[in-house]
C-alpha positions as CSV (number, residue, x, y, z in Angstrom):
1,X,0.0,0.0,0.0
2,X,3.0,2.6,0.5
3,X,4.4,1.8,-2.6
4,X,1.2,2.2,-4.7
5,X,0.5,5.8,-2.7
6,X,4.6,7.1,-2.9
7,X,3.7,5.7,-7.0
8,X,0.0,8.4,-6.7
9,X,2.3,11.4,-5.0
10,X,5.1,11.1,-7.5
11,X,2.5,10.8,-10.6
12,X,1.2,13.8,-9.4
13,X,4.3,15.8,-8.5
14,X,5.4,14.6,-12.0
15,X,2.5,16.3,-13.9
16,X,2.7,19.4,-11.8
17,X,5.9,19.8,-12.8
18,X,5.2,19.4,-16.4
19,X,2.9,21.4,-16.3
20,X,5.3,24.2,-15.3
21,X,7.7,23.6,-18.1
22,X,6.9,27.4,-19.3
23,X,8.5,29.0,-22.5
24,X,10.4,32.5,-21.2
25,X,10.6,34.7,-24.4
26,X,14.4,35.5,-26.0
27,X,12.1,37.7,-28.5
28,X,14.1,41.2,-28.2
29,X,10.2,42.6,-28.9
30,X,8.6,40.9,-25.5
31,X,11.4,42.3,-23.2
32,X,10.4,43.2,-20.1
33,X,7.2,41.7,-20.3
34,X,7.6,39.7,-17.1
35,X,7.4,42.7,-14.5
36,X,4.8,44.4,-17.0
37,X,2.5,41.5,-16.7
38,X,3.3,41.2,-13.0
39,X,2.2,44.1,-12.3
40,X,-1.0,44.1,-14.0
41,X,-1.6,40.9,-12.1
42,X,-1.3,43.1,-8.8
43,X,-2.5,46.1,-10.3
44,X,-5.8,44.4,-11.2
45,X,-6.5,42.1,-8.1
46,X,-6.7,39.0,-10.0
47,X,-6.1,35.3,-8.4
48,X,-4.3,34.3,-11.9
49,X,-3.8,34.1,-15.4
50,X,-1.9,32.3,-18.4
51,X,-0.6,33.5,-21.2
52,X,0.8,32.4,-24.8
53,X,2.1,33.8,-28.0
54,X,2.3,32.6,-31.3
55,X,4.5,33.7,-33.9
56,X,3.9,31.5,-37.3
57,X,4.1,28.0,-36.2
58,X,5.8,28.6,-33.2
59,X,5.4,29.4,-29.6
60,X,7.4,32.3,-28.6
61,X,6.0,32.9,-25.1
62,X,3.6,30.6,-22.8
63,X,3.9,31.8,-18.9
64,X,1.2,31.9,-16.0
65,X,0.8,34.1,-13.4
66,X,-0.7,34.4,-9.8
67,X,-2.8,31.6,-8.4
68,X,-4.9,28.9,-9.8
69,X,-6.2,27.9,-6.2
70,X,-5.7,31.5,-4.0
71,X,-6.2,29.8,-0.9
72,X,-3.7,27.0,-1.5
73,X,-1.1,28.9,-2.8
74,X,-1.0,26.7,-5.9
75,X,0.6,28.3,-9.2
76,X,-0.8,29.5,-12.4
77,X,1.4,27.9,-15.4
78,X,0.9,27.6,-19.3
79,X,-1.2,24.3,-18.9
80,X,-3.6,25.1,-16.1
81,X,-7.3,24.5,-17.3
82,X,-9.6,27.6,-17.6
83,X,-13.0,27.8,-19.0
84,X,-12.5,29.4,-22.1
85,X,-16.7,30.6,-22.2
86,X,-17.5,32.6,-25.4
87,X,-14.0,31.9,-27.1
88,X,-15.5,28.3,-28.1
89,X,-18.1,29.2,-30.8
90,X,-15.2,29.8,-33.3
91,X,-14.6,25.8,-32.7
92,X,-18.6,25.0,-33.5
93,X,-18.3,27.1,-36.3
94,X,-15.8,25.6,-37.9
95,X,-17.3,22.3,-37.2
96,X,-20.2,23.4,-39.6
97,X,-17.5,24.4,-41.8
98,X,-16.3,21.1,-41.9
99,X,-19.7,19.5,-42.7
100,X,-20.1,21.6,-45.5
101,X,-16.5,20.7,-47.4
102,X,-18.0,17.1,-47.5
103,X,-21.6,17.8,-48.6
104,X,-23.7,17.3,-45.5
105,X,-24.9,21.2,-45.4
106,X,-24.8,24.3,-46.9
107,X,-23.7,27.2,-44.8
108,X,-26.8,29.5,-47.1
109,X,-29.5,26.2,-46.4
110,X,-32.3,27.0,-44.3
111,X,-31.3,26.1,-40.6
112,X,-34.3,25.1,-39.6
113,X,-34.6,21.9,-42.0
114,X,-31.1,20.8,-41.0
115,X,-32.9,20.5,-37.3
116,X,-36.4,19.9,-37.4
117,X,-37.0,20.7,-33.4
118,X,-35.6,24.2,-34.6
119,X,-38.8,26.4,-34.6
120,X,-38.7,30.3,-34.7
121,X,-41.5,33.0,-34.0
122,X,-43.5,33.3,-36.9
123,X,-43.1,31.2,-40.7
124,X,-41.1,34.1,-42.0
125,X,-38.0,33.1,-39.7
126,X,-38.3,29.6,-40.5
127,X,-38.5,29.6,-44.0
128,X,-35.7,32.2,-44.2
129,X,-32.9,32.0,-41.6
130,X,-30.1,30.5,-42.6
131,X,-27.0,28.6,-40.6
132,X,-25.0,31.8,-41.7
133,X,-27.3,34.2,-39.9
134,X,-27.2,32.4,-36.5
135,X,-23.6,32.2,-37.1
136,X,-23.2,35.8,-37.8
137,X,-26.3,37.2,-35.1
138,X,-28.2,38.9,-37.4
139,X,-31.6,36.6,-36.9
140,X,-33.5,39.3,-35.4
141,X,-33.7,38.1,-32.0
142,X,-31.7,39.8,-29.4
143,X,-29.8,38.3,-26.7
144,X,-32.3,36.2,-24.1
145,X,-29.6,35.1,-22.3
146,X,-31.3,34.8,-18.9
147,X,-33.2,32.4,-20.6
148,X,-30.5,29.6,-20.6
149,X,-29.0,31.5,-17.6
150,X,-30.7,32.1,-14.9
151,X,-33.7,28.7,-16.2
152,X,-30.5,26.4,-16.6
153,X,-30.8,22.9,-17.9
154,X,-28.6,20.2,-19.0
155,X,-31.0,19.2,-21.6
156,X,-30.8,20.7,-25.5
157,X,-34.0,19.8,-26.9
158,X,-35.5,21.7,-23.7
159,X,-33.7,24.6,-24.6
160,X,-33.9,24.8,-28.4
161,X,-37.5,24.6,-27.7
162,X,-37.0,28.0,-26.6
163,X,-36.4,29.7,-29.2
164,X,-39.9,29.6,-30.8
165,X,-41.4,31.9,-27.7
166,X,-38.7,34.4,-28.4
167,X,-40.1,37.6,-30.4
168,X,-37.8,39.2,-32.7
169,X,-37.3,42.7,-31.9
170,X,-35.6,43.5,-35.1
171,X,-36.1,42.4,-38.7
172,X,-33.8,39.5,-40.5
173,X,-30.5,40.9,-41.1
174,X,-31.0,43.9,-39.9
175,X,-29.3,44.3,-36.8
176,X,-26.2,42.6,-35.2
177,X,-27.5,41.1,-31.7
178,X,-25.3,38.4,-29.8
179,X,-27.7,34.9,-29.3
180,X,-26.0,32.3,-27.9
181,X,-29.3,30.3,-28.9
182,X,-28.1,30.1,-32.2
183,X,-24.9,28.6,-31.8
184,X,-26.8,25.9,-29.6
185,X,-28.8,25.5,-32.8
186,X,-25.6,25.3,-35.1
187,X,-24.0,22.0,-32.4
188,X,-27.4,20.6,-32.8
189,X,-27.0,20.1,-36.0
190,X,-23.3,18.9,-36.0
191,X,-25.2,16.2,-33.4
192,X,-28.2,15.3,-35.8
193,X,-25.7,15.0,-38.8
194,X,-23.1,13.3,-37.5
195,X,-24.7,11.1,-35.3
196,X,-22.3,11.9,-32.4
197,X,-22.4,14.1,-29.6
198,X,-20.9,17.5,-29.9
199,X,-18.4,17.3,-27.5
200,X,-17.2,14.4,-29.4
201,X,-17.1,15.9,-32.8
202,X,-14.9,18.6,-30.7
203,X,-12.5,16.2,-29.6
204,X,-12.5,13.9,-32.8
205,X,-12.4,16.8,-35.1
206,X,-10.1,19.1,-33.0
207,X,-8.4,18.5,-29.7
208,X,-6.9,15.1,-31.0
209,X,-5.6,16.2,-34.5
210,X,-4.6,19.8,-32.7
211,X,-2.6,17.9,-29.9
212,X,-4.4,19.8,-27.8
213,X,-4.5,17.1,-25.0
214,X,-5.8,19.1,-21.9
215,X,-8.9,20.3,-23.7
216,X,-12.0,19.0,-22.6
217,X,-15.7,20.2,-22.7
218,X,-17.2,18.2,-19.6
219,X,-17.9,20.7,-16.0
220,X,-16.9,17.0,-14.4
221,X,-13.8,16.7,-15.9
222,X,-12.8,20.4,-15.4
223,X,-13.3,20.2,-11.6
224,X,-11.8,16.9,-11.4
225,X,-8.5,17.5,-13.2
226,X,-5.5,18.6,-10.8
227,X,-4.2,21.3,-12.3
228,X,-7.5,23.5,-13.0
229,X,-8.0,26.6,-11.8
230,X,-10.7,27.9,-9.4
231,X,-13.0,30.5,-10.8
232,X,-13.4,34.2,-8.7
233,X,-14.5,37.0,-8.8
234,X,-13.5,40.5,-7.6
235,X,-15.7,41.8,-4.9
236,X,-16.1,44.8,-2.5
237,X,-12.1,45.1,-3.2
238,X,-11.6,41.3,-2.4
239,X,-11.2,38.4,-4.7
240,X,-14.0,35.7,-3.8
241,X,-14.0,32.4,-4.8
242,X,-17.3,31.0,-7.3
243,X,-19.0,28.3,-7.7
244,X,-18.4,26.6,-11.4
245,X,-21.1,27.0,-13.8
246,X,-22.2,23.8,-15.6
247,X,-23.5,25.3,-19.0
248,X,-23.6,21.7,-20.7
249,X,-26.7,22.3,-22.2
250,X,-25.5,25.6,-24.3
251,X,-22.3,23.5,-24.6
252,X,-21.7,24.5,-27.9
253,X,-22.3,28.5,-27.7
254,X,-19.2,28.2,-24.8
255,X,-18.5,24.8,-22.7
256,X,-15.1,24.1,-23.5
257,X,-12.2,24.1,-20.7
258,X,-9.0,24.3,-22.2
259,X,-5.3,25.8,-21.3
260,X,-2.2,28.6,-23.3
261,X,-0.6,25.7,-24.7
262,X,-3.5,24.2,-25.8
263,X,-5.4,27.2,-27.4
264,X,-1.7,28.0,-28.8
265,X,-2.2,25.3,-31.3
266,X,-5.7,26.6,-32.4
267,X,-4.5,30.0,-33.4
268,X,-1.5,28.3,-34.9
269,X,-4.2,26.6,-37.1
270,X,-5.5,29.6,-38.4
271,X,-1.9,31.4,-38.7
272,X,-1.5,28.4,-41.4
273,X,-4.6,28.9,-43.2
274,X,-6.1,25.3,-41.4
275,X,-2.9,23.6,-41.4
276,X,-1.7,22.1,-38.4
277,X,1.8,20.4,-39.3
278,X,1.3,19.9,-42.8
279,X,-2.1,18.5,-43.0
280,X,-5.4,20.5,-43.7
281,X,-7.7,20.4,-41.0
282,X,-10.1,23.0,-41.8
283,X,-10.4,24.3,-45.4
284,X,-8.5,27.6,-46.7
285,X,-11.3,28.7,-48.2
286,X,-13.5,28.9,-44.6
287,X,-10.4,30.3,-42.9
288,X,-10.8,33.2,-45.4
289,X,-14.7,32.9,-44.9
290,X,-14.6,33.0,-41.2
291,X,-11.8,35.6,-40.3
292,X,-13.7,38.3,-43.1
293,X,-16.5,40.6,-42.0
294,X,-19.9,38.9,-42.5
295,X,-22.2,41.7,-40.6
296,X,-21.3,44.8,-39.2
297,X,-21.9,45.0,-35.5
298,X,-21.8,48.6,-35.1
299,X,-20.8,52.1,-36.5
300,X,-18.1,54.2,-34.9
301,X,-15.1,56.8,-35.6
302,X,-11.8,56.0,-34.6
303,X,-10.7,56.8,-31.1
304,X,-8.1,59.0,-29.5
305,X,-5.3,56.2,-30.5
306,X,-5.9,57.0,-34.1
307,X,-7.1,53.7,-35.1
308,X,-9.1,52.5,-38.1
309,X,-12.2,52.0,-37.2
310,X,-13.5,48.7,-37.7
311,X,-16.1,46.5,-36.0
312,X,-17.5,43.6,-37.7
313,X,-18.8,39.4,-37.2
314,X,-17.0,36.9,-39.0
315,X,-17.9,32.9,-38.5
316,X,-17.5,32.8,-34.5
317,X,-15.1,36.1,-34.6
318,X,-15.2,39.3,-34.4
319,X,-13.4,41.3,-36.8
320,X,-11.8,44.6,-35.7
321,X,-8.4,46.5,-36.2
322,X,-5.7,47.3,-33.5
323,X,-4.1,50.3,-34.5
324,X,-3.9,49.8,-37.9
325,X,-3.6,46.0,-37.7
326,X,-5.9,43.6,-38.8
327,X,-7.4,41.9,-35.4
328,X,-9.6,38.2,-35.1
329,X,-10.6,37.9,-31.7
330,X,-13.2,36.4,-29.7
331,X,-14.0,36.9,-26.0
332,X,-15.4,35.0,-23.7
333,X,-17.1,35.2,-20.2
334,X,-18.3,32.7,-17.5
335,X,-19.0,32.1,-14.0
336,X,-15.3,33.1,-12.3
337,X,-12.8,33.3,-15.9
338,X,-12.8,35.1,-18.6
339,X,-11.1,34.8,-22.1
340,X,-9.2,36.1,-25.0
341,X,-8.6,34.2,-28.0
342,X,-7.0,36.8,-31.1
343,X,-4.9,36.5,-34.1
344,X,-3.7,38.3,-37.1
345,X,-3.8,36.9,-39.8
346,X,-1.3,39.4,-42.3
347,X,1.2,39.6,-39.5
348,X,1.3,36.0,-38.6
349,X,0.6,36.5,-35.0
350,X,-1.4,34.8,-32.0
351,X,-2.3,35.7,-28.6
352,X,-4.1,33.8,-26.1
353,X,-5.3,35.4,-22.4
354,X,-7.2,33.3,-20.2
355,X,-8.1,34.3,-16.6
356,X,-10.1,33.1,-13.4
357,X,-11.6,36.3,-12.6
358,X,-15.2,36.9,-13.4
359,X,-16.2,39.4,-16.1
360,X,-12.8,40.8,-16.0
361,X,-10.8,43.2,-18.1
362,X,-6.9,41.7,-17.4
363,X,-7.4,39.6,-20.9
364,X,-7.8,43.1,-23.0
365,X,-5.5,44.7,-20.7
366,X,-2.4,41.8,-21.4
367,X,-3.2,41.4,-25.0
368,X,-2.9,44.9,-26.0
369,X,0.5,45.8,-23.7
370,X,1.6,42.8,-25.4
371,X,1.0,43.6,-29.2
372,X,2.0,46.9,-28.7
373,X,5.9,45.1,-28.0
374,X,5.3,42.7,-30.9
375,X,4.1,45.5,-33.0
376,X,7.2,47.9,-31.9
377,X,4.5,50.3,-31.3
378,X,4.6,53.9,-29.0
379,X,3.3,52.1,-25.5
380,X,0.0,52.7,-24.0
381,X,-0.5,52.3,-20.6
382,X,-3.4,50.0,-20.8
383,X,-3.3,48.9,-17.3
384,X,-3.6,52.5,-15.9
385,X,-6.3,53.2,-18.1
386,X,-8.5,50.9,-16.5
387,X,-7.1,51.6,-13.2
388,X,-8.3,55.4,-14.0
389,X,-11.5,53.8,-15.2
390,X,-12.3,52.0,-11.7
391,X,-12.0,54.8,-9.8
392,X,-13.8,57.3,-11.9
393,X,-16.5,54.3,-12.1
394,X,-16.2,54.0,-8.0
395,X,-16.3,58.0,-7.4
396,X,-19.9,58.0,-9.3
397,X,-20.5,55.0,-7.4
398,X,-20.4,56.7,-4.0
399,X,-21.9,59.6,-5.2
400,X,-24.9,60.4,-3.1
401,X,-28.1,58.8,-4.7
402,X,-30.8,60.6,-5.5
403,X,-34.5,59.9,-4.0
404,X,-36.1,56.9,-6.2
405,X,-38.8,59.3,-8.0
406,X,-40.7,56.4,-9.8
407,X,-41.3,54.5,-6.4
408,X,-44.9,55.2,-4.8
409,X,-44.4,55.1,-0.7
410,X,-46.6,54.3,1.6
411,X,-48.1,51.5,-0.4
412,X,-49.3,47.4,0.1
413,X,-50.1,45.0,-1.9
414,X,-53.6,44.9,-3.1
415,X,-53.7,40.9,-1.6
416,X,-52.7,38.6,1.0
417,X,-48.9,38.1,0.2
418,X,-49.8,34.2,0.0
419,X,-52.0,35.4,-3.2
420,X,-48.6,35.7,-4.7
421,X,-47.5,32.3,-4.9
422,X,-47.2,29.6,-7.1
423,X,-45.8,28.8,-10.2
424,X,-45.1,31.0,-12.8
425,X,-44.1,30.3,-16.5
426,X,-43.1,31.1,-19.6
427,X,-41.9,29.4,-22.6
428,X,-39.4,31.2,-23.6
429,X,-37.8,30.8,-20.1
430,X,-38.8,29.0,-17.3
431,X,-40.9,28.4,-14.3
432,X,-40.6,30.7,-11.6
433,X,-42.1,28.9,-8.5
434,X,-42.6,31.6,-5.2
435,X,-43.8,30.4,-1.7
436,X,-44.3,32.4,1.4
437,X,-42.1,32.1,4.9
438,X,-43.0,34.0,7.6
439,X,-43.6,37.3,5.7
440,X,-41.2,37.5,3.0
441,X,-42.1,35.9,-0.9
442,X,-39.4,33.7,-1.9
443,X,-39.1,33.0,-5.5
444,X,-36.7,29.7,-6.7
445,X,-35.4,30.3,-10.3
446,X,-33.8,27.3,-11.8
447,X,-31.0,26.7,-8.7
448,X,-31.4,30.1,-7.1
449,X,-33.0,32.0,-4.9
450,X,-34.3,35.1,-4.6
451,X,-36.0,37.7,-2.3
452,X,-39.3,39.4,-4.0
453,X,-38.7,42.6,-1.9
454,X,-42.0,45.1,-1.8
455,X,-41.8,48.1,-4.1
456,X,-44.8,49.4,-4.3
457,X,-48.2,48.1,-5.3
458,X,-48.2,45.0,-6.8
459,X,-44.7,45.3,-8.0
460,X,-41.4,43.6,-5.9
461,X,-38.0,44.0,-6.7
462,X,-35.6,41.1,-7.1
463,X,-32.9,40.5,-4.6
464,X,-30.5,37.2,-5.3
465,X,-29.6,35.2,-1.5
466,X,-26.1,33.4,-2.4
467,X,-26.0,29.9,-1.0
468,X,-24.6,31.8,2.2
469,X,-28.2,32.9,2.6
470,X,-26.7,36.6,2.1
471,X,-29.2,38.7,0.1
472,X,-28.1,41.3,-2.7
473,X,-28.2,44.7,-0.8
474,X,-27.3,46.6,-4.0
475,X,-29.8,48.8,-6.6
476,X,-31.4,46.3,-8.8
477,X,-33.6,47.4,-11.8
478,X,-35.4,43.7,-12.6
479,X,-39.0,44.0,-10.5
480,X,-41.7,41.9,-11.0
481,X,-45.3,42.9,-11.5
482,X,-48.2,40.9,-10.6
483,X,-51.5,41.5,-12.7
484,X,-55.0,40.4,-12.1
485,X,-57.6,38.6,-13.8
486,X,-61.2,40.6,-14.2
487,X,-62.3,38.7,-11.0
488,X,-59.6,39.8,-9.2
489,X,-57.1,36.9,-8.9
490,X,-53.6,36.9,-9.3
491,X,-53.0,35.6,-12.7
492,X,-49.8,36.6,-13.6
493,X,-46.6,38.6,-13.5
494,X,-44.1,40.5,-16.0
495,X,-40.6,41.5,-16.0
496,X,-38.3,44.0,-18.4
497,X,-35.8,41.1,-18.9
498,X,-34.8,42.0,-22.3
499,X,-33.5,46.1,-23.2
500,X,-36.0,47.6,-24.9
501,X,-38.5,45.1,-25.7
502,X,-41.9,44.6,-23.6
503,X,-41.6,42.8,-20.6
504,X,-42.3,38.7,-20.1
505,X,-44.6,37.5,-18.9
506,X,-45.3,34.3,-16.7
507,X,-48.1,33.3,-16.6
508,X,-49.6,31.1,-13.2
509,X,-50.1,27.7,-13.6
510,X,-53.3,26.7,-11.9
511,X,-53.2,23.9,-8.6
512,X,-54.5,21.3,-10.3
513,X,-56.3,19.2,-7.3
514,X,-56.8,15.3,-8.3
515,X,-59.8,13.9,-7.5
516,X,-61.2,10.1,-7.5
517,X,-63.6,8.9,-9.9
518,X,-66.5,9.0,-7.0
519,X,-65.5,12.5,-5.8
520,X,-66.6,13.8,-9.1
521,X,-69.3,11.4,-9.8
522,X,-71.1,13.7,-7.3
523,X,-71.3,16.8,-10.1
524,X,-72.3,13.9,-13.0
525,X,-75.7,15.1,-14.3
526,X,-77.9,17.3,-16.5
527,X,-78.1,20.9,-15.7
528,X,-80.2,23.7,-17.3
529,X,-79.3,27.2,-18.1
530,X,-82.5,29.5,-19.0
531,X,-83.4,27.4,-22.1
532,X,-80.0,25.8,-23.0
533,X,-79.2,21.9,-21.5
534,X,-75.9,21.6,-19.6
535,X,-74.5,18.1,-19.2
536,X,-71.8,16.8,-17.2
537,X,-70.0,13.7,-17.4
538,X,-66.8,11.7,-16.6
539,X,-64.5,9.7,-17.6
540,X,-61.6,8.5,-16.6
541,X,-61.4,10.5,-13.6
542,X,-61.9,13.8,-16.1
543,X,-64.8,16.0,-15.2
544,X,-66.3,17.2,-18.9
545,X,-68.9,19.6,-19.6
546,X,-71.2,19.7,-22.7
547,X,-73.3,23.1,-24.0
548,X,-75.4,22.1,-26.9
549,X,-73.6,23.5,-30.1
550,X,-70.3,24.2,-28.4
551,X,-67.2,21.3,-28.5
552,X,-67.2,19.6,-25.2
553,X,-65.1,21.2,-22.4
554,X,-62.7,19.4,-20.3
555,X,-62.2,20.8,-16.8
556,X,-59.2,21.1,-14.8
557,X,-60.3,20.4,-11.2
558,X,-58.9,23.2,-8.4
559,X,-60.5,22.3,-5.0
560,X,-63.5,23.0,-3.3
561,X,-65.7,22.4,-6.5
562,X,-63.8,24.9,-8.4
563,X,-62.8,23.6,-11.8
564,X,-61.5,25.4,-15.0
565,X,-61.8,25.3,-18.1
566,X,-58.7,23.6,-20.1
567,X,-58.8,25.3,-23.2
568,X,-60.5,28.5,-22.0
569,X,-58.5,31.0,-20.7
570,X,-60.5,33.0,-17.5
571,X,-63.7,30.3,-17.8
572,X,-64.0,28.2,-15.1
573,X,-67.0,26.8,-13.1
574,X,-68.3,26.1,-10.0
575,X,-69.9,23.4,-8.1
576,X,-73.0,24.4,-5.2
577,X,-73.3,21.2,-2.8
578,X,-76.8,20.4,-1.1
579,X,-76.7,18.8,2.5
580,X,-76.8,15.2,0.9
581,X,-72.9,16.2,-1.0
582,X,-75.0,16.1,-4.6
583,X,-74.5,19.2,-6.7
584,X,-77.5,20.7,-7.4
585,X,-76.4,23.7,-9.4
586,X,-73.7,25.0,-11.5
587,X,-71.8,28.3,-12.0
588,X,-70.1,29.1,-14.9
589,X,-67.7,32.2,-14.5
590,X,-66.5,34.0,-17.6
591,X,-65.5,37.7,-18.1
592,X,-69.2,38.6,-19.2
593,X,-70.6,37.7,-15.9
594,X,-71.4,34.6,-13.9
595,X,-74.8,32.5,-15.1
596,X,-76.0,29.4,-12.4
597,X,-77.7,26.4,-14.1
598,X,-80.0,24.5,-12.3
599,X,-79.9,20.6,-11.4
600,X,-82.8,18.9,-13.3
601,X,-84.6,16.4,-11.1
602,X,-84.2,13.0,-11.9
């Protein structure tokens, strides 16, 4: 037993070490770029970060800084894992790329006949979007990412389902608006037409031919390997540590895990045109596709550092210029790391940043000081900049707030604060299920919590509880507002989740009560209304009601006699008991008033 667990500790001092095998630069252009990078690490409060740069086929530079695991003490190096978020959808596209060099699609064929579970709004989208419009976000649907986010699930065909409740707010091709939606849709299809999983066209098609040998796209493995970093975040001036975000069911919008050396090799791919050591893994021709401009994402002048201006989607990258250099880049953001993946293409160079700090600007911050030294261009200090930025942002920040002039004081809710709970949904999102304890409204979203604080009237504001059980003290613009039916129930509530467009709304499911076939034989019977025969039947434990001329209703029962209509929104009816338990009359309830039918005698 000591020899097989001195065998375990020397496996694992053995890999640590490799994995701190890091290449120091004897590039004249990338002197001094140690202390320069050190600093920003300090500068910027950041647990850690890796680093590599590519020049042609070669790595000229591959170094990590700081801490993987803060608390521990353990390093940063070139092959620690990060969640690369956003940075991945260049790898889906190119995987559609790939299917369409041997015939299985067309990047101009309508998307949704690849993927048949791929419905949009209206017949318009479907007949007309195309895989080259969801890779280049110009479908006309903006970015719904609290969908998938906040009403998380590990299952695609659950989310793609999605898509159809989501209401364009622009026209086709109109606008440039990020949807990770549609790059769930583009691995979808890899999956349908390949028959395998997209995380194994990935690896097949990618991180085996690439060498990348680190690279993974399972949240399992990431946590489980020994060398992965810890995600943070930066938080009243302290770093934190996260929790890791298992986005497996948007997998192919941003799930892979990868390290510098690794992503070195994917940049080096593109360098070559899509030749990794002599043999063609993507085409030449979708290289050029992917790293041109295929929509503009925004107009603009050039800034004070005198650049071209230039900003602009490709296939999974965004094309811009870095003072008067051609730039391919994509970003990428989740949970505790963020990610920068760039290359350029005329000068033949690579850069990849990848951090565990959340939502964090050290990626733009190293890349730039870097090219600037590759470029042998006049320095800017990029790294004070955003230090300026902070404390400009921070100084506005403690500025005294002005009085909340939209909030009404000195107001209730118009019910019982049990009224207000439930479960409420929508299909474009989720359920949002709120109970009461003691007398606060708790809502649970997917796996968290939240506070409905009261803001006025009917409406509460949203406050997140960590898993600590801390609530979110600061200003939060999402409320929630509860409407009413015409009799005066709580029926459902909206939120302004997506900028500029009208608010959701979820809508509450009703209790449905299950009752025995002999409960409701007690309502079975005919009925009349002025003139008109009402019968009521069952079967199989389904209360139905019949009006001559009208189809047959069936009822969703609620408790005490209440039942509602299924397919009649605000119908329902209602049961009035004699001493013996036997019905003996009927209400029906609809918005034009409430009419009683009368038990015939039998």
């Amino acid at each position: 037993m000591k020899y097989i667990l001195t065998l375990f500790l020397l496996s694992c001092i053995s890999l640590e070490t490799i994995a701190q095998e890091q290449i120091k630069s004897t590039d004249t252009r990338l002197a001094g770029i140690d202390s320069l990078l050190n600093k920003v690490l300090k500068d910027q409060q950041i647990a850690g970060f890796s680093v590599a740069v590519v020049d042609g086929d070669s790595v000229i530079y591959s170094k990590g800084f700081g801490y993987r695991d803060l608390e521990n003490k353990k390093p940063v190096t070139s092959n620690t894992l990060f969640a690369i978020g956003s940075s991945s959808k260049a790898f889906t596209a190119a995987l559609l790329g790939m299917l369409q060099k041997e015939g299985k699609l067309s990047l101009d064929g309508n998307a949704a006949s690849y993927l048949p579970q791929l419905r949009f709004f209206n017949e318009n989208m479907n007949n007309q979007i195309t895989i080259r419009d969801m890779m280049t976000h110009r479908t006309g649907l903006s970015r719904y990412d609290l969908s998938w986010y906040l009403f998380n699930t590990s299952s695609r065909d659950s989310m793609i389902r999605r898509v159809q409740y989501m209401e364009p707010n622009v026209g086709l091709r109109e606008k440039w608006q990020y949807n990770n939606f549609m790059y769930l849709a583009q691995g979808m299809i890899a999956e349908k037409l390949t028959g395998k999983t997209w995380e194994q066209n990935i690896k097949d098609r990618f991180f085996v031919p690439l060498e990348m040998k680190r690279s993974n796209t399972s949240i399992v493995e990431f946590q489980n390997d020994s060398i992965a970093s810890l995600p943070y975040k930066l938080e009243d001036n302290q770093i934190k540590k996260m929790d890791y975000y298992d986005i497996s069911g948007m997998g192919p919008a941003g799930a892979i895990n990868s390290s510098a050396d690794d992503m070195a090799n994917w940049i080096k791919l593109w360098i070559a045109k899509g030749n990794y050591k002599g043999k063609e893994i993507l085409s030449p021709a979708y290289i050029t596709e992917a790293a041109s401009s295929q929509m503009v994402i925004g107009s603009g002048l050039p800034t004070t550092e005198k650049d071209i201006y230039m900003a602009n989607y490709g296939l999974g990258w965004i094309i811009s210029s870095y003072r008067g250099h051609y730039k391919v880049e994509h970003g990428g953001n989740i949970d505790g790391f963020s990610a920068s993946v760039s290359f350029f293409p005329t000068d033949k160079l690579g850069v990849v940043v990848l951090t565990n700090q959340n939502t964090s600007q050290v990626p733009t911050i190293v890349l730039n000081s870097i090219v600037d030294k590759l470029f042998k261009l006049k320095p800017i200090d990029w790294n004070g900049k955003v230090i300026k930025a902070k404390l400009k942002a921070k100084e506005i920040n403690t500025t005294k707030k002005e009085t909340d002039l939209m909030q009404v004081l000195n107001t209730k809710p118009s019910h019982p604060l049990t009224e207000y709970t439930g479960a409420f949904t929508n299909p474009a999102y989720g359920l949002v299920d709120i109970s009461l304890k003691n007398d606060s409204l708790l809502a649970k979203v997917g796996k968290r919590n939240v506070w409905l604080k009261h803001y006025h009237y009917d409406t509460f504001d949203w406050k997140l509880i960590d898993k600590y059980g801390k609530t979110d003290t600061s200003e939060n613009s999402l409320k929630l507002n509860f409407s009413t039916n015409v009799d005066g129930k709580i029926e459902n509530l909206s939120a302004s989740i997506e900028p500029g467009m009208k608010p959701a709304i979820f809508s509450l499911k009703p209790k449905v009560v299950y009752l025995d076939a002999k409960t409701l034989e007690q309502y079975v019977g005919d009925y009349t209304l002025v003139t008109t025969q009402v019968k009521v039947s069952v079967r199989e434990k389904v209360l139905y009601v019949y009006l001559p001329g009208q189809p047959e209703y069936e009822t969703i029962a609620l408790g005490n006699h209440n039942f509602d209509l299924k397919t009649m929104k605000g119908f329902s009816v209602r049961f009035e008991l004699n001493a013996e338990g036997k019905a003996e009359a009927i209400y029906f309830i609809q918005p034009n008033g409430t009419f009683k039918a009368i038990r015939k005698n039998e």
